[in-house]
C-alpha positions as CSV (number, residue, x, y, z in Angstrom):
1,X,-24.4,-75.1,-40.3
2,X,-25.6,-75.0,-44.0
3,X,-29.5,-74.8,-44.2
4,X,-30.7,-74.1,-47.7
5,X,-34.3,-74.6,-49.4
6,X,-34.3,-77.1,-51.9
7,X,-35.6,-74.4,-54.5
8,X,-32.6,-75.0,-57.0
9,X,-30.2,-77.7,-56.3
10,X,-27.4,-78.1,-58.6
11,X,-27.1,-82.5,-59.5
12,X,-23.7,-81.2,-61.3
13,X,-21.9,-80.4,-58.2
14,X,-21.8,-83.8,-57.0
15,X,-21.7,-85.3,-60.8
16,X,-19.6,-84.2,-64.0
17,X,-21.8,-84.2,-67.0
18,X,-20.2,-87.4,-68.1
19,X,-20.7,-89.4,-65.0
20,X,-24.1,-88.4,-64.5
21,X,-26.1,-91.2,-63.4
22,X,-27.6,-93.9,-65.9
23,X,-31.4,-95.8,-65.7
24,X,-31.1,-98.7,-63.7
25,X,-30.6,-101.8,-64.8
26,X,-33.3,-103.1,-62.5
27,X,-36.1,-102.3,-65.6
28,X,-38.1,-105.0,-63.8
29,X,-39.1,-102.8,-61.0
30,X,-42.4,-103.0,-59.5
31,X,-45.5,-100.3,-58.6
32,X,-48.4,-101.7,-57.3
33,X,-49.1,-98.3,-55.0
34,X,-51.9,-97.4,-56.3
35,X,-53.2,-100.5,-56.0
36,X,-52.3,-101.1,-52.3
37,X,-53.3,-97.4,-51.7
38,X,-56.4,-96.8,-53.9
39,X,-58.0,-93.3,-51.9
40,X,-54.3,-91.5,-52.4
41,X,-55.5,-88.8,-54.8
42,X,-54.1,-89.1,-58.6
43,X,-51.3,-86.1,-58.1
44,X,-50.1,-87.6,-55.0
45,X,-49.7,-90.9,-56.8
46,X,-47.7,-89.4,-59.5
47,X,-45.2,-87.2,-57.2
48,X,-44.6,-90.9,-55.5
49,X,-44.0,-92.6,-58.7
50,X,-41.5,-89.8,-60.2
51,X,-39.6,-90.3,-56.7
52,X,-39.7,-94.1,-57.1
53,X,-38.1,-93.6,-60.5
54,X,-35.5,-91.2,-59.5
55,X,-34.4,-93.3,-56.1
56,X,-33.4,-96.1,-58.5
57,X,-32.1,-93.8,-61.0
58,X,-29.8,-92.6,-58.4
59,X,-29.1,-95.6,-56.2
60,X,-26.5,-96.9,-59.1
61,X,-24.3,-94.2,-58.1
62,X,-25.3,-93.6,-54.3
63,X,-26.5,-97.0,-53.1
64,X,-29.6,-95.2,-51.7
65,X,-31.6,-98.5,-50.9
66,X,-30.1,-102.2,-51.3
67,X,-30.0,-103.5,-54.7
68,X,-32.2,-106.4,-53.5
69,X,-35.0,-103.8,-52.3
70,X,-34.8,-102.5,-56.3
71,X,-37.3,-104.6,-57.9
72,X,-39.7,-104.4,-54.8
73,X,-38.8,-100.9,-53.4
74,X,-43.0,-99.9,-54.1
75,X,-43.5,-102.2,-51.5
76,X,-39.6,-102.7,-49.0
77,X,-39.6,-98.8,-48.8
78,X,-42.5,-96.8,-50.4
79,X,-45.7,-98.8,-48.7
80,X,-43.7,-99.4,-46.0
81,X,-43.0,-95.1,-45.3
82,X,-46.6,-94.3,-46.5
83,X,-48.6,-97.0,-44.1
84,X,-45.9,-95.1,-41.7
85,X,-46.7,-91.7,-42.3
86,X,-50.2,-92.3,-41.9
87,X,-50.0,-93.4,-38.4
88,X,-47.3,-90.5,-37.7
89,X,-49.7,-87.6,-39.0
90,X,-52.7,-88.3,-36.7
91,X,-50.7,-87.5,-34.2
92,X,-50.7,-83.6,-32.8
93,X,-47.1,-82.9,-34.8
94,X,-46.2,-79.8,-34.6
95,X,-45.8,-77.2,-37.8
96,X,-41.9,-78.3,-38.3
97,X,-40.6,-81.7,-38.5
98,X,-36.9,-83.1,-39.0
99,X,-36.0,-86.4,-40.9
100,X,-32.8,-87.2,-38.8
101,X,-30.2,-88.5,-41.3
102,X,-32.5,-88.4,-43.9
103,X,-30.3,-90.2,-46.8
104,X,-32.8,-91.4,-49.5
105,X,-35.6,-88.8,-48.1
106,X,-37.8,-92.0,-47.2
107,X,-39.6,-90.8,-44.9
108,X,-39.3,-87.5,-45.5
109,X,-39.8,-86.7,-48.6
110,X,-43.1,-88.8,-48.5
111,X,-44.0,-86.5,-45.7
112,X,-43.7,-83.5,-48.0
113,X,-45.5,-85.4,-50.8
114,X,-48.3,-86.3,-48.1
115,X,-48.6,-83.3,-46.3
116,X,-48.2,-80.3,-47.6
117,X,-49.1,-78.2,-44.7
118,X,-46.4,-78.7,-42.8
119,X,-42.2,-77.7,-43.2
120,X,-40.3,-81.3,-43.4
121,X,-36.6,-80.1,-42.9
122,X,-34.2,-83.4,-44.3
123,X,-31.1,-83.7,-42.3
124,X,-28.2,-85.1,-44.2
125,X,-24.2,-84.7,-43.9
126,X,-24.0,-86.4,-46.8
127,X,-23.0,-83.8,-49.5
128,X,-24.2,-86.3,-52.1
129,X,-27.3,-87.6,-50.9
130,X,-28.0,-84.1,-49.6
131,X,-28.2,-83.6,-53.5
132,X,-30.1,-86.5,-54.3
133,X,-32.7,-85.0,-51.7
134,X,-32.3,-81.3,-53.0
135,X,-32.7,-83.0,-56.6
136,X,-36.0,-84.3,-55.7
137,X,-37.1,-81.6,-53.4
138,X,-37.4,-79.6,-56.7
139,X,-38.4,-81.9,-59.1
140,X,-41.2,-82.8,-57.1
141,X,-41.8,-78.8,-56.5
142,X,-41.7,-79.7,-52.8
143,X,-41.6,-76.7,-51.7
144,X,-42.6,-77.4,-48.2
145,X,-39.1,-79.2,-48.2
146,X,-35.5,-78.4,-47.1
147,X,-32.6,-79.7,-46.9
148,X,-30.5,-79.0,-44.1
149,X,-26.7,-80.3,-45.5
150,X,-25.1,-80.7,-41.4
151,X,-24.4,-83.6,-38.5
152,X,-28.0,-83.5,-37.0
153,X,-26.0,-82.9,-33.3
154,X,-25.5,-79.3,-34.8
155,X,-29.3,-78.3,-35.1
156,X,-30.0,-77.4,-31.3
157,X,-30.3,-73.7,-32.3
158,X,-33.3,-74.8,-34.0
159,X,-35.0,-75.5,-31.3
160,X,-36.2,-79.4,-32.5
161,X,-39.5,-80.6,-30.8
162,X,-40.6,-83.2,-33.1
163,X,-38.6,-85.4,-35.7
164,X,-38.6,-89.0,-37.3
165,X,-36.3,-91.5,-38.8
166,X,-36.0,-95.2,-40.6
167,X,-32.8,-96.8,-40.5
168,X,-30.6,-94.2,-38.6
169,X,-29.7,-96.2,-35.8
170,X,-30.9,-97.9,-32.8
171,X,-33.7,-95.8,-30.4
172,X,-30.8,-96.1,-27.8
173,X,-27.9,-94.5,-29.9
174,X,-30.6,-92.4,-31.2
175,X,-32.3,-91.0,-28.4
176,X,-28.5,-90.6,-26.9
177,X,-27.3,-88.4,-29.3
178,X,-30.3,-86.7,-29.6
179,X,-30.6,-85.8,-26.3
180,X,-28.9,-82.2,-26.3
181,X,-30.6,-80.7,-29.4
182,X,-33.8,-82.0,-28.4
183,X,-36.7,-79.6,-26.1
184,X,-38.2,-80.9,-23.5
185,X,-41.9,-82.4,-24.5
186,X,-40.2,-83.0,-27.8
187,X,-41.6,-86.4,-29.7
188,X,-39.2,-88.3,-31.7
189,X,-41.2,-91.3,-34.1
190,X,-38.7,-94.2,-35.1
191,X,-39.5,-96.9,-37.8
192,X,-38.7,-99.9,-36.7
193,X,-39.1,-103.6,-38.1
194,X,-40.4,-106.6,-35.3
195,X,-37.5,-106.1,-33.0
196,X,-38.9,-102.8,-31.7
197,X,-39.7,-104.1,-28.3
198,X,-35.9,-105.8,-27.6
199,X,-34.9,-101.6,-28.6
200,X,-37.2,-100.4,-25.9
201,X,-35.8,-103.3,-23.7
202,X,-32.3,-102.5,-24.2
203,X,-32.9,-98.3,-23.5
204,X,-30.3,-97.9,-19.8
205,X,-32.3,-96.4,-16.8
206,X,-30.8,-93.5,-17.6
207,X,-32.3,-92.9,-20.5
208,X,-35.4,-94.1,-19.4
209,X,-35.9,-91.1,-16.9
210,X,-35.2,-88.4,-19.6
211,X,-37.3,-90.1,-22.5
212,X,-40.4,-91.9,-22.3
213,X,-40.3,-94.8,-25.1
214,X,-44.7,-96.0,-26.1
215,X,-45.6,-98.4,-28.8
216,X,-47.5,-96.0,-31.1
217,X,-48.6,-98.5,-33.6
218,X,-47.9,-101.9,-35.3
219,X,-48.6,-103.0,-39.3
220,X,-48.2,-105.3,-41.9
221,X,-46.7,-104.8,-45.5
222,X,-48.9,-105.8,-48.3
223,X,-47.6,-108.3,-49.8
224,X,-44.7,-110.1,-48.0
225,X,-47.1,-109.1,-44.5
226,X,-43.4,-108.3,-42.7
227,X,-44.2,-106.8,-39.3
228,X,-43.9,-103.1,-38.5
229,X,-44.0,-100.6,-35.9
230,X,-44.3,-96.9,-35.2
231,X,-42.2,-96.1,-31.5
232,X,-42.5,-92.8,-30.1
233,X,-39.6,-91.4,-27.1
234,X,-41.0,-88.1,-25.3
235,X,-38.4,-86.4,-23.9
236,X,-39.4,-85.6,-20.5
């Protein structure tokens, strides 16, 4: 496995000088988060705002988000992983976390951004987007990041007791997969959108006796008020 810090990442490995990404072409893009999230302190805000401009930098090239999340990605992706995040730190988390196929870095990277007293290790086999995060990582001076560049089912050595995800795959397939690299007591937090519940429906009996799935908590976005929810599987 390939575990390095994100204290110097190279963009030129993945791009020649000449194809290095252009602005996007999406110069109507929106940011209304300091709006929706007025107590986030000023130097917070403006690590979340240089990320917000280098995802769509990027996402020409990578196709990080959808292009029809570009013009509302403050609210599709960045309110969406902060109103997230919130709910996911007042829980007891332990003082290592993994973003399981962490792609763009959302959540993970707004973990970093958010908390800075904890390690957030992004999981990514991805060689690109493990650059893109790297990128960032040290952009942002994120130095309570890394990027772990590996197929998350190689991290058992690391002993994983707590990780999160948006977008990976279903909490069955997830869970699943999961099941061997996880410790027992360990917490895994999915993102999900309104069809959490048929997820937690669809979970076999046998996964049901090795993880335990709870509703940790439901919310709205801003503007477009789309339904949201935190899930949490305890591994028994």
């Amino acid at each position: 496995m390939n575990s390095r810090r994100s204290v110097s990442p190279n963009i030129g490995n993945v791009f020649k000088k000449e194809e290095a990404p252009k602005p996007t072409t999406s110069t109507n893009a929106l940011w209304r988060i300091p709006e929706w999230f007025p107590k986030t302190p000023a130097p917070m805000l403006d690590l979340l705002k240089a990320y917000h401009s280098e995802l769509l930098k990027f996402n020409m090239r990578l196709n990080l988000i959808s292009k029809t999340t570009e013009r509302d990605a403050d609210e599709q992706h960045f309110a969406d992983c902060l109103l997230a995040v919130e709910i996911i730190l007042r829980q007891n988390l332990p003082k290592k976390v993994f973003d399981i196929g962490s792609g763009n870095g959302l959540p993970g990277l707004i973990f970093g951004i958010l908390d800075p007293s904890r390690q957030y290790n992004l999981v990514e086999s991805d060689t690109r987007k493990a650059e893109f995060l790297k990128h960032v990582a040290a952009t942002l001076k994120l130095s309570n990041v890394n990027v772990v560049v590996a197929r998350f089912e190689s991290l058992r050595p690391m002993g994983i007791n707590c990780a999160v995800s948006r977008g990976f795959a279903s909490i069955s397939k997830t869970v699943l997969a999961c099941n061997k690299i996880f410790e027992a007591g360990g917490r895994f937090y999915h993102m999900k959108g309104s069809g959490w519940s048929s997820e937690i429906a669809d979970l076999p009996s046998q996964l049901i006796s090795v993880w335990a799935p709870e509703l940790v908590s439901e919310y709205a976005l801003p503007v477009s008020q789309a339904r949201r929810a935190v899930v949490s599987t305890q591994k028994k």
